[in-house]
C-alpha positions, 0 to 999 in steps of 0.5 A, a space after each residue: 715319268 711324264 711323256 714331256 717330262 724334260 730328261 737328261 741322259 748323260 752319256 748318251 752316245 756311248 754304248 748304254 746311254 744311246 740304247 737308252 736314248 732310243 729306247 725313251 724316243 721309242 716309247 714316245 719321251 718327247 723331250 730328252 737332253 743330250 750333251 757329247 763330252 766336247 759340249 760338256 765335260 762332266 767332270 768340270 763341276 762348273 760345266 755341269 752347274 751352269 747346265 743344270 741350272 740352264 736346263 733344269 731337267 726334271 729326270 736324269 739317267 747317268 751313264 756316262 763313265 770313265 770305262 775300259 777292258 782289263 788292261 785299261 783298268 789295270 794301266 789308267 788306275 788313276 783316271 778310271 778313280 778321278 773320273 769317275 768320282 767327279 762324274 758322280 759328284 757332279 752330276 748327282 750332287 747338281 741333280 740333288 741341288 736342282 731338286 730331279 724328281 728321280 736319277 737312275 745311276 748306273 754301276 757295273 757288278 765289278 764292285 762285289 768282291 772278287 771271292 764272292 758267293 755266286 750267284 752274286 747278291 745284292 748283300 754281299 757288296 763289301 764284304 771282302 776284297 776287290 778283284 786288283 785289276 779293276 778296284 780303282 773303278 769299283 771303288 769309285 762306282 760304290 761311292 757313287 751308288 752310296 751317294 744315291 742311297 745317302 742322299 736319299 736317307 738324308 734328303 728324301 731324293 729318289 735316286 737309284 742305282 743299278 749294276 749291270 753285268 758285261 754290256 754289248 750291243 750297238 755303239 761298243 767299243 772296238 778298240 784292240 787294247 781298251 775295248 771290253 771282251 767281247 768286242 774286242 774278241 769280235 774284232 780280232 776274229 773279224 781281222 784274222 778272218 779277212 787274213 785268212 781270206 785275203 780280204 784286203 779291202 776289208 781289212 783296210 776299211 775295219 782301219 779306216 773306221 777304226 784307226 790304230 796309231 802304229 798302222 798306216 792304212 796306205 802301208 803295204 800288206 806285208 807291214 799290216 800283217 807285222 803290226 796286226 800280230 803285235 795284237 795278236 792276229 795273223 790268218 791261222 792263229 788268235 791270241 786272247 788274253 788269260 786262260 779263257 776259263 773266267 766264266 763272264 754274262 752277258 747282257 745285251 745294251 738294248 735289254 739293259 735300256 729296257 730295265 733301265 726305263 723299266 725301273 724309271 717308270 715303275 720302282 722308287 726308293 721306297 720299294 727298295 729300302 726295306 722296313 730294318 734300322 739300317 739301310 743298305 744294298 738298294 742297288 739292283 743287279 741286272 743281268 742274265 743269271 746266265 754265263 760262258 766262259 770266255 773260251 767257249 765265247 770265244 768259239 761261238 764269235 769264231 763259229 758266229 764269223 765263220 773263222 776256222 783258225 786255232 785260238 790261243 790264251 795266253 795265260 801271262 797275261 791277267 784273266 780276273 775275277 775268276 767268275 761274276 754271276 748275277 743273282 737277278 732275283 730282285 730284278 725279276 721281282 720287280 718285273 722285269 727280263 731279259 729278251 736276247 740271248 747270248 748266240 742271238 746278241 753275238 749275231 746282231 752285234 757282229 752284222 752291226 758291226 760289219 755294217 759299220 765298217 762298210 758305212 
């Protein structure tokens, strides 16, 4: 990509999508485009067509989506298969029709099936069924990459699709329902902590930033306490959703922007399709190929947070796909590793955000 070249980033105040933002300015791309939700809603195809054809982007990396935790995924199951659907069509097919030189889309590794061989290859997309909770997504990000690679049989597009693993990093989601895992774990332990401390002050500002419908930051102590272990906080115990013996990886946002730009200046659709009659599974995990289960990351944020209290798993609630390990060998063969490991991302997203709160 040229250093002027005009790129679009859609989603890129989210957790991926500002990674990447930074990550291009840092390299010197002059020349980024960026819409918030309330400036264009991509699933209005109108929306997106009149933008495209305004702009005229030369490059798009499309991380924007519909996304959440496990009980988000599992209560939404209309919303995260609409959305998500419309997102991609409208923003690849305008991409497609506005003749982008190159589009990056980016997936999660939900879509492989949930009894599938691991570590998990690129090849085993579809060959078995989804993990319940979460297919409705899923089956919406294989469209999505099968519309990059039919497009680029048919059209000669070179549109591209990658499946990170659990992302964390700067700009995450801290919301106590709908959050992913980890920062939602963060979050509790922070708050039980401050319980445990008596830190008010702390605990008033972490709900000022980051309101809960039912808590009126002004009610007395007594009342936040009854409300914050409905979520299952309080000073001496953490609940956690499921068993905490789901073996998860983690791959911090700021690596994932890294590969992301990696693959856009490096990779095409020609590395990837092969030389075979058919053609399939051009998409690209990325990830660690490393993983810990959610119990023992659960100890690591508590030990990261100094938190000493007992934690809990409360195994009514769904745990998931049982494990989800990427093989990231074609990853490495096209050049690129990850940097920050697990105990060093915990550290940088738990002082990111600490400093949010006191913001």
């Amino acid at each position: 990509m040229e250093r002027n070249a005009k790129i679009y980033v859609a989603g890129h105040r989210g957790l991926v999508g500002s990674a990447i933002w930074r990550c291009l300015a840092d390299r010197g791309y002059t020349n980024l485009v960026g819409r918030t939700h309330v400036a264009l809603d991509l699933t209005d195809s109108v929306a997106v067509k009149r933008f495209f054809d305004e702009e005229q982007p030369e490059y798009v990396i499309l991380a924007a989506a519909h996304v959440g935790g496990i009980m988000a995924n599992n209560t939404y199951r209309a919303d995260f298969i609409y959305d998500n659907l419309q997102i991609q069509q409208n923003v690849i097919g305008e991409a497609w029709r506005h003749n982008v030189k190159k589009l990056l889309m980016l997936g999660s590794t939900c879509i492989y099936p949930r009894e599938t061989p691991q570590p998990i290859r690129e090849e085993y997309l579809l060959t078995g069924e989804l993990e319940y909770t979460n297919e409705p997504y899923a089956l919406a990000k294989i469209a999505g990459l099968k519309l990059c690679e039919s497009l680029n049989l048919q059209y000669g597009t070179n549109f591209l699709a990658v499946m990170p693993t659990n992302l964390y990093g700067p700009n995450d989601n801290f919301h106590l329902e709908n959050a992913h895992v980890m920062p939602a774990m963060i979050r509790k332990i922070f708050l039980a902590q401050a319980l445990r401390n008596g830190n008010w002050q702390a605990i008033r500002a972490d709900l000022c930033q980051r309101p809960i419908n039912e808590i009126d930051v002004e009610a007395p102590n007594a009342e936040i306490k009854v409300a914050l272990a409905d979520y299952g906080i309080t000073a001496s115990v953490v609940t956690l959703w499921g068993s905490g013996k789901p073996l998860r990886e983690f791959l911090w946002s700021e690596d994932m922007a890294e590969a992301c730009i990696h693959i856009m200046e490096h990779v095409d659709f020609a590395d990837l399709k092969g030389n075979g009659k058919q053609v399939r599974n051009c998409h690209i995990n990325i990830g660690t190929g490393e993983e810990i289960s959610i119990e023992a990351l659960a100890h690591l944020i508590a030990a990261t947070i100094g938190y000493e209290g007992e934690i809990r798993f409360d195994t009514s609630k769904p745990d998931g796909t049982p494990r989800k390990l990427c093989d990231v060998g074609k990853l490495h063969r096209l050049g690129w590793q990850h940097r920050v490991d697990i105990r060093e991302g915990i550290g940088r997203l738990y002082q990111w955000y600490i400093n949010s709160i006191n913001a």
